[in-house]
C-alpha positions as CSV (number, residue, x, y, z in Angstrom):
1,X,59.7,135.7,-24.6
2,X,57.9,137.0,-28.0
3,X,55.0,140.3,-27.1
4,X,52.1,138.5,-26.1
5,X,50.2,141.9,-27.8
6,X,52.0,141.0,-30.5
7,X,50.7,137.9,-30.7
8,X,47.1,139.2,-30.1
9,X,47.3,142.4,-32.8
10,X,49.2,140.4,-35.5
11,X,49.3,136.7,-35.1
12,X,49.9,135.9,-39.1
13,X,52.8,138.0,-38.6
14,X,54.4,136.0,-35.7
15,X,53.4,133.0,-37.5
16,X,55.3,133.8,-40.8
17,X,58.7,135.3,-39.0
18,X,59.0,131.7,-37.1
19,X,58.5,129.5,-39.8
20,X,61.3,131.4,-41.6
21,X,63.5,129.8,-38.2
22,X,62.0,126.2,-39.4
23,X,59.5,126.6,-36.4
24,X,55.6,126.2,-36.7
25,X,54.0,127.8,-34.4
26,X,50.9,126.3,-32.8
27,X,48.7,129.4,-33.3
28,X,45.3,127.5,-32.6
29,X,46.5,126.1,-29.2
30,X,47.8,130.0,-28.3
31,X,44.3,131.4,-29.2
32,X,42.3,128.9,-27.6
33,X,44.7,129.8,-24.1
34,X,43.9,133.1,-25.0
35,X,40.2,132.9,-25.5
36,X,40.2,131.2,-22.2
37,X,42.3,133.5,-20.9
38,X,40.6,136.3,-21.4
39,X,36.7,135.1,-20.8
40,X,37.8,134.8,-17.3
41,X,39.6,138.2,-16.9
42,X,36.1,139.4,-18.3
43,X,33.8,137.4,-15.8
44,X,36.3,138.3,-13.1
45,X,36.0,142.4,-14.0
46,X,32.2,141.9,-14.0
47,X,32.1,140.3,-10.4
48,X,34.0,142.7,-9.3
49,X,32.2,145.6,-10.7
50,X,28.9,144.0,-9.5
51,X,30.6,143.4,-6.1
52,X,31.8,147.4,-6.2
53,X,27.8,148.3,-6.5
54,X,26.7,146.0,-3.7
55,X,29.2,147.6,-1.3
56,X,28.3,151.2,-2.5
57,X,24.5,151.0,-1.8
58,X,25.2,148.6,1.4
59,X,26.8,151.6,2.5
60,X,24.5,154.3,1.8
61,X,21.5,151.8,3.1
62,X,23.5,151.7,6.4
63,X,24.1,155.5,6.5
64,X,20.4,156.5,5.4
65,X,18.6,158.1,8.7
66,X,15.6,155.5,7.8
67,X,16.0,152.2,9.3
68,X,16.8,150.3,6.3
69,X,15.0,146.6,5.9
70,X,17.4,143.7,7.6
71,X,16.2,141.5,4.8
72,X,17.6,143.9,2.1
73,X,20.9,144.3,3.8
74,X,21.3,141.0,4.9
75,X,20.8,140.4,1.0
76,X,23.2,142.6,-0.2
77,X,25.6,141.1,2.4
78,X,25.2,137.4,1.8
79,X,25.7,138.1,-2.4
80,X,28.6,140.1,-1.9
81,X,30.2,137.5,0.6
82,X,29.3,134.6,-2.5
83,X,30.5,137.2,-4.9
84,X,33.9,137.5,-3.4
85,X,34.4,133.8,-3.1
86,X,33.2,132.9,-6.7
87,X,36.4,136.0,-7.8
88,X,38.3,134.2,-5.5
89,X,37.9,130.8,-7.5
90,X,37.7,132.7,-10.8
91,X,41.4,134.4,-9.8
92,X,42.8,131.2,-9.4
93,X,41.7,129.8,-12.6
94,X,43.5,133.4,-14.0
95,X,46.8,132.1,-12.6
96,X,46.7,128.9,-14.1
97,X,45.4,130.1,-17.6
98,X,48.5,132.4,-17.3
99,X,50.3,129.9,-16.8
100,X,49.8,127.4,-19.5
101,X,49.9,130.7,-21.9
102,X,53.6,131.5,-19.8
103,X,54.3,128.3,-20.4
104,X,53.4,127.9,-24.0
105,X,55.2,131.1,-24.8
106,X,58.2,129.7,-22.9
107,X,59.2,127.2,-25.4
108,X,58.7,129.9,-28.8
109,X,61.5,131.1,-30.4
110,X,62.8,134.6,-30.6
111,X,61.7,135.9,-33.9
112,X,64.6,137.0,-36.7
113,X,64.6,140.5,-37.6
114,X,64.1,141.7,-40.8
115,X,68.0,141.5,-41.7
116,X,68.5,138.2,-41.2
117,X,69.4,136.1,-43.8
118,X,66.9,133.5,-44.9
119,X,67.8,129.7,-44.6
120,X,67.2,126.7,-43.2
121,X,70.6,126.2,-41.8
122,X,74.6,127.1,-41.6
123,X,74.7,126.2,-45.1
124,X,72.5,129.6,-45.8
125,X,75.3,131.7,-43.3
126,X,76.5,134.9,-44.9
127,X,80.0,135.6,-45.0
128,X,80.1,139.6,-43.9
129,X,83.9,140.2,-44.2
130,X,87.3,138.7,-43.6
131,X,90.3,139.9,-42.0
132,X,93.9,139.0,-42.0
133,X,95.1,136.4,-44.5
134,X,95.5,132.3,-43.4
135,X,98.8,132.1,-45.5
136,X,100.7,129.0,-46.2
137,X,103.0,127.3,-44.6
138,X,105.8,124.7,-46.6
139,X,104.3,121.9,-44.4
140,X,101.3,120.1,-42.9
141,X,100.0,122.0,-39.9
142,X,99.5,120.3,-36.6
143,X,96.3,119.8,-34.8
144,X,96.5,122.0,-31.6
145,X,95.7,118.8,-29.0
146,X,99.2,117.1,-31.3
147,X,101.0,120.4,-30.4
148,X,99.4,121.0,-26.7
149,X,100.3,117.4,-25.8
150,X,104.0,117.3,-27.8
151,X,104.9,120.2,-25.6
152,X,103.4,119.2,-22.4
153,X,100.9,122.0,-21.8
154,X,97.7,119.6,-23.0
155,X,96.9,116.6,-20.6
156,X,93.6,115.2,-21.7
157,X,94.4,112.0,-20.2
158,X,95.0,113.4,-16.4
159,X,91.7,115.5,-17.2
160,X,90.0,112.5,-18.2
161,X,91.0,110.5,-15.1
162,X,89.9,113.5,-13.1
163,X,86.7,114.3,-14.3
164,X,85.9,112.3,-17.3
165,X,86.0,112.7,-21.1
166,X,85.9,116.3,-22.6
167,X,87.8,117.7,-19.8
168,X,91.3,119.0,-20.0
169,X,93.9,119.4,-17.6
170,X,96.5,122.6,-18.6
171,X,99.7,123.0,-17.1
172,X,102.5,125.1,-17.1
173,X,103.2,127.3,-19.8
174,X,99.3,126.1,-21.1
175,X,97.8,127.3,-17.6
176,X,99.8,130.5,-18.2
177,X,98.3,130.9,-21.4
178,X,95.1,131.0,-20.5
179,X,95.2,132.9,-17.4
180,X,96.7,135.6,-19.6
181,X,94.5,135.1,-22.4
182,X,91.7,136.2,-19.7
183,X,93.1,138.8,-18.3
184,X,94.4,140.2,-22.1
185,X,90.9,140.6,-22.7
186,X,89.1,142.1,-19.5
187,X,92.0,145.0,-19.6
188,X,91.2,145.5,-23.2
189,X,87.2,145.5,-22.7
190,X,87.4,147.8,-19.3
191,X,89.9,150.2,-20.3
192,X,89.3,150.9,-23.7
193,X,85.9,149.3,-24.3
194,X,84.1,151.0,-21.4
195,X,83.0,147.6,-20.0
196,X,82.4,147.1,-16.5
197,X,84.3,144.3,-15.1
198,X,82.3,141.9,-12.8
199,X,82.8,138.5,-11.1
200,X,79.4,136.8,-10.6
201,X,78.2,133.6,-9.3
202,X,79.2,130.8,-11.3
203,X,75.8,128.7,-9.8
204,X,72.7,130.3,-10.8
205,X,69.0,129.7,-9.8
206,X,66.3,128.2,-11.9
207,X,65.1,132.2,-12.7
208,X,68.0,133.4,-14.0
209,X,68.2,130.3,-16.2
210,X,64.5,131.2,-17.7
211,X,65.4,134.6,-17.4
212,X,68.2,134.1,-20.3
213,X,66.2,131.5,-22.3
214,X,68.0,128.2,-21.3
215,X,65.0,127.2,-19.1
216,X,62.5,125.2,-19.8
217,X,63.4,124.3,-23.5
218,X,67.4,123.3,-22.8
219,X,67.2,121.3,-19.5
220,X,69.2,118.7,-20.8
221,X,72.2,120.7,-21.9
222,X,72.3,121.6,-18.4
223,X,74.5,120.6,-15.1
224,X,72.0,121.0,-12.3
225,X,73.0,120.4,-8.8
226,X,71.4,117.1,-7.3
227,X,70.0,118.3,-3.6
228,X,69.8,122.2,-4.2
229,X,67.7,123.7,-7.5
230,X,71.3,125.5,-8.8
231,X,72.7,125.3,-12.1
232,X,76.0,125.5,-13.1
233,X,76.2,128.4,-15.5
234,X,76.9,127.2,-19.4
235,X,77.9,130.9,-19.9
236,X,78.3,134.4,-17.9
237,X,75.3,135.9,-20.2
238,X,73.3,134.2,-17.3
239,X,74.8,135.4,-14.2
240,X,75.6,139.0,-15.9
241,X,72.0,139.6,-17.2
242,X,70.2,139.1,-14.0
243,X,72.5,140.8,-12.5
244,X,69.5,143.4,-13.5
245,X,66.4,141.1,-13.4
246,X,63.2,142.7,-12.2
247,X,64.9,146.5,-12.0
248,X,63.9,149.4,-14.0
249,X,67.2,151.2,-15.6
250,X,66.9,154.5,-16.1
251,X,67.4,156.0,-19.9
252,X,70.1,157.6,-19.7
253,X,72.4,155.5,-17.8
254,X,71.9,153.1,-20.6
255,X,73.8,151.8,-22.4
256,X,75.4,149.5,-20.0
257,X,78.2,147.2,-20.0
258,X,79.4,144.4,-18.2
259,X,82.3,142.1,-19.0
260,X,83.4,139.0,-16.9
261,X,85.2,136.2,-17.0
262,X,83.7,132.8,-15.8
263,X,84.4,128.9,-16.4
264,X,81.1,127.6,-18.0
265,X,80.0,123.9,-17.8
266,X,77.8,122.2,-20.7
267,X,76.4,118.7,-21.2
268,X,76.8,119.0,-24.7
269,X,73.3,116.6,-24.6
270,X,73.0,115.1,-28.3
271,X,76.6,116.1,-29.9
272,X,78.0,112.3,-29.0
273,X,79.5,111.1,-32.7
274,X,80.4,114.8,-33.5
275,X,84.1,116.2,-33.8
276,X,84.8,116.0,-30.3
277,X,88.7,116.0,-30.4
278,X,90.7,118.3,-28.0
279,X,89.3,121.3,-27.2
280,X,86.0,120.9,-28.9
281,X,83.1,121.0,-26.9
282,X,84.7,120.7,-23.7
283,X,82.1,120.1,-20.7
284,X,84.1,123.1,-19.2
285,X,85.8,126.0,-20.5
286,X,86.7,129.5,-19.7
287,X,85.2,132.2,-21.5
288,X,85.2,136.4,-21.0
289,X,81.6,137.3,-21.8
290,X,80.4,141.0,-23.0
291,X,77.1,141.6,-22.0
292,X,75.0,145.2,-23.2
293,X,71.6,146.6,-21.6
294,X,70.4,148.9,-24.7
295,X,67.7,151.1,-25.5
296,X,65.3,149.6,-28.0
297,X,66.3,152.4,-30.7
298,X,69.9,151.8,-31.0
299,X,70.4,148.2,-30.3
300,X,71.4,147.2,-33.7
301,X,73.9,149.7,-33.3
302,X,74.7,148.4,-30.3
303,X,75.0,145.1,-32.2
304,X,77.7,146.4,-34.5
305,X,80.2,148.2,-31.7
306,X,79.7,144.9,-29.7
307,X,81.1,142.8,-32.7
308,X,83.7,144.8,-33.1
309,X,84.8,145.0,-29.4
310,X,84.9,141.0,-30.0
311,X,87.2,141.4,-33.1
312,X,89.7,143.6,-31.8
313,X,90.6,140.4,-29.6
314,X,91.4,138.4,-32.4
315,X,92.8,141.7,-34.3
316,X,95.7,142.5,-31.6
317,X,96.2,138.4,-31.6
318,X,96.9,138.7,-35.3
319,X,94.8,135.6,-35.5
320,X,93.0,135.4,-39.3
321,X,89.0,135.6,-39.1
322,X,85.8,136.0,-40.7
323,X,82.3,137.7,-39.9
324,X,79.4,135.2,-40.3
325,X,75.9,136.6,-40.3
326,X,73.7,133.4,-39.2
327,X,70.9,132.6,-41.2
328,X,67.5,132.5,-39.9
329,X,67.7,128.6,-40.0
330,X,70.7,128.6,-38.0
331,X,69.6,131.1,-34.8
332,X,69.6,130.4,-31.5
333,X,66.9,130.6,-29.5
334,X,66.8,133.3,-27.8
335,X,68.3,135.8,-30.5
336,X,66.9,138.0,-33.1
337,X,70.0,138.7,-35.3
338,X,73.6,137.3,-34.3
339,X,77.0,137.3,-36.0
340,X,79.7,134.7,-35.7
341,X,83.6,135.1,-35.7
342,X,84.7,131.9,-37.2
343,X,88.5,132.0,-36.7
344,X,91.0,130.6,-38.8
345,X,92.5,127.1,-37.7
346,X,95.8,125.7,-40.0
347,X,95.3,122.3,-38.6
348,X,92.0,122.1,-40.0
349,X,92.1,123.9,-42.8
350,X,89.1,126.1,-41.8
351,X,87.0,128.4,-40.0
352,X,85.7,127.4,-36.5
353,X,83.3,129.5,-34.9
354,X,85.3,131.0,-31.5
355,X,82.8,133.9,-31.0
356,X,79.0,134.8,-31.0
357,X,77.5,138.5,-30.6
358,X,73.7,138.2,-30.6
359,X,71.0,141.4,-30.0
360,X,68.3,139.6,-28.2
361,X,65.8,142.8,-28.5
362,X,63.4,142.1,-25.9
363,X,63.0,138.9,-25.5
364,X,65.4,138.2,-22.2
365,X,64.1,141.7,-20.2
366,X,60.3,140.5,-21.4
367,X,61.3,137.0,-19.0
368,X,63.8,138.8,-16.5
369,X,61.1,141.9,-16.1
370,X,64.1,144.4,-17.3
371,X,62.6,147.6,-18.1
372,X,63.9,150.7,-18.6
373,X,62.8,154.4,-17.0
374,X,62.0,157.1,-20.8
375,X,63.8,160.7,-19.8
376,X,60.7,162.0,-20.7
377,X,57.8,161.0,-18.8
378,X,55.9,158.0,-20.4
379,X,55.7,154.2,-19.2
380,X,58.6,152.3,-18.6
381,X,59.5,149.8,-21.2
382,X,61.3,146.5,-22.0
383,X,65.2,147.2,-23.1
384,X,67.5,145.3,-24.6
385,X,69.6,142.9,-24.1
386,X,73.3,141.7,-25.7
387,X,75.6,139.3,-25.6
388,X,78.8,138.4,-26.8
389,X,81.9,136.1,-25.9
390,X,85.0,137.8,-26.7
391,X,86.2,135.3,-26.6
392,X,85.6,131.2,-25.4
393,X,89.4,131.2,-24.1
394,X,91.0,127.4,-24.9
395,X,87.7,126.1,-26.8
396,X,85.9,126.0,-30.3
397,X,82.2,125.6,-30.5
């Protein structure tokens, strides 16, 4: 969620970074919350500071050694009893005009830092560098589901009949594959990353889903469980980032750093008619996530050791790549800058994106309530969050 005081001390400001993201933002209907917002935080304080007086000189009437008049006390009794009930109804009205501003804010867009590219969509990316070199080989390459099937280790029909479409069934040498694709990358991220490996829940409640950004605005890309209000998770940057929801970290245990591996489970709502073939946008995949709690001042830095943590993967694979720096028009959400590693496919003849390492500043730990303890004494603050899959094992996106 964008700083409300933001909002308040520099609204042309907000207004100008979103629509840089395609996004115009409604800032009439915010001020008019606002207005109403604060008019009754304003005639609430003044109750309450009326109510304050009433009980300070009922009190010293009651003490005085001259029998004060009954009809003055009884006055001053009977206004602050109608006092309190009117703050009573006036609170209520607080909590719902925080909530349509909550609300409001809920469905806004992180804005892009400065060093974002500028564009209105992938078209606008920026190539940041390239490693390792596609080559050529003396014949046409195969697709990977022609190759997955041809050797037996791909069963889309068996996963189909299972489950449905977009599920795949691996087997033998493929199940292998994967299962040591996983753990190839949470030894390299613990042992040499300094990531601490953790196994969370892969159902999640309906906080931690706004907590992370994909409630309310992506409902539909969700699997949600019919009796119970659970989610399966579509990645473990849910699960992992509450792991610290409403706690305050102290500064110098930060940063910190979680890996874990989880299957994640997508809709995929609205990409019907896209290239959907093999193991392209899958309704479930596996993916080892990298997840970083940063302070505020070095999370751009934190940004650039997290991408490279997510390249080395696809460095000690040997597996050609390139560094994509999204353009503003082609952000998610949630982030405020984010790189993708497109990796290098022969049977396509191109870059696929197979990685994305975002710096969400403080836009999840403003809806998660993850704060951060200053060494020095001062106010605990908002840190921030990071996010990376290094990488979505057996799936393109």
């Amino acid at each position: 969620m964008i700083d409300i005081r933001l909002l308040r001390e520099k609204p042309e400001f907000v207004v100008e970074r979103l629509k840089t993201r395609g996004v115009e933002f409604d800032l009439p209907g915010f001020l008019k919350r606002d207005a109403v917002q604060r008019e009754i935080q304003k005639e609430i304080e003044q109750k309450r500071t009326r109510r304050n007086g009433i009980s300070e000189e009922y009190g010293k009437l009651k003490r005085d050694k001259n029998a004060p008049p009954a009809d003055k006390l009884e006055a001053l009794r009977k206004e602050g009893e109608e006092l309190g009930g009117q703050i009573a109804l006036l609170d209520e009205k607080l909590r719902e005009a925080d909530r349509e501003i909550e609300n409001f804010l809920l469905f806004t867009p992180n804005l892009p830092h400065s060093s974002v590219p500028a564009g209105k969509s992938e078209k606008e990316n920026v190539e940041v560098r390239k490693w390792g070199s596609p080559g050529e080989t003396p014949f046409k390459p195969k697709e990977h589901w022609e190759i997955g099937e041809k050797l037996g280790i791909l069963d889309f029909e068996r996963g189909a009949k299972i489950a449905g479409a977009r599920f795949c069934l691996y087997r033998g040498a493929g199940a292998y594959l994967e299962r040591a694709l996983i753990n190839f990358m949470l030894q390299l991220h613990t042992t040499e990353h300094g990531y601490t490996e953790v196994l969370p829940p892969f159902l999640v409640n309906r906080k931690s889903m706004t907590g992370t950004g994909q409630l309310p605005k992506f409902e539909e890309d969700l699997f949600k469980l019919r009796d119970d209000d659970y989610y399966l998770i579509p990645t473990a940057e849910v699960p992992v980032t509450n792991i610290h929801q409403g706690e305050t970290l102290e500064e110098k245990d930060l940063p910190v750093l979680y890996t874990a591996y989880t299957p994640c489970f997508r809709r995929e709502a609205g990409s019907y008619g896209k290239d959907t073939k093999g193991l392209i946008r899958q309704h479930q995949f596996n993916k080892v996530e990298l997840v970083r709690f940063a302070h505020p001042d070095r999370s751009y830095d934190e940004l650039e050791t997290l991408l490279n943590n997510a390249e080395e993967v696809l460095k000690r694979l040997k597996l050609p790549y390139r560094v994509m720096a999204l353009s503003t028009g082609d952000l998610g959400f949630t982030s405020a800058k984010t790189y993708d590693i497109e990796v290098w496919l022969p049977g396509q003849n191109a870059y696929r994106e197979i990685s994305s390492c975002s710096n969400f500043e403080a836009f999840q730990a403003r809806r998660a309530d993850i704060r951060f303890k200053p060494a020095q004494k001062g106010k605990s603050a908002y840190l921030h969050t990071l996010n990376g899959s290094g990488l979505a094992v057996g799936r393109t996106v």
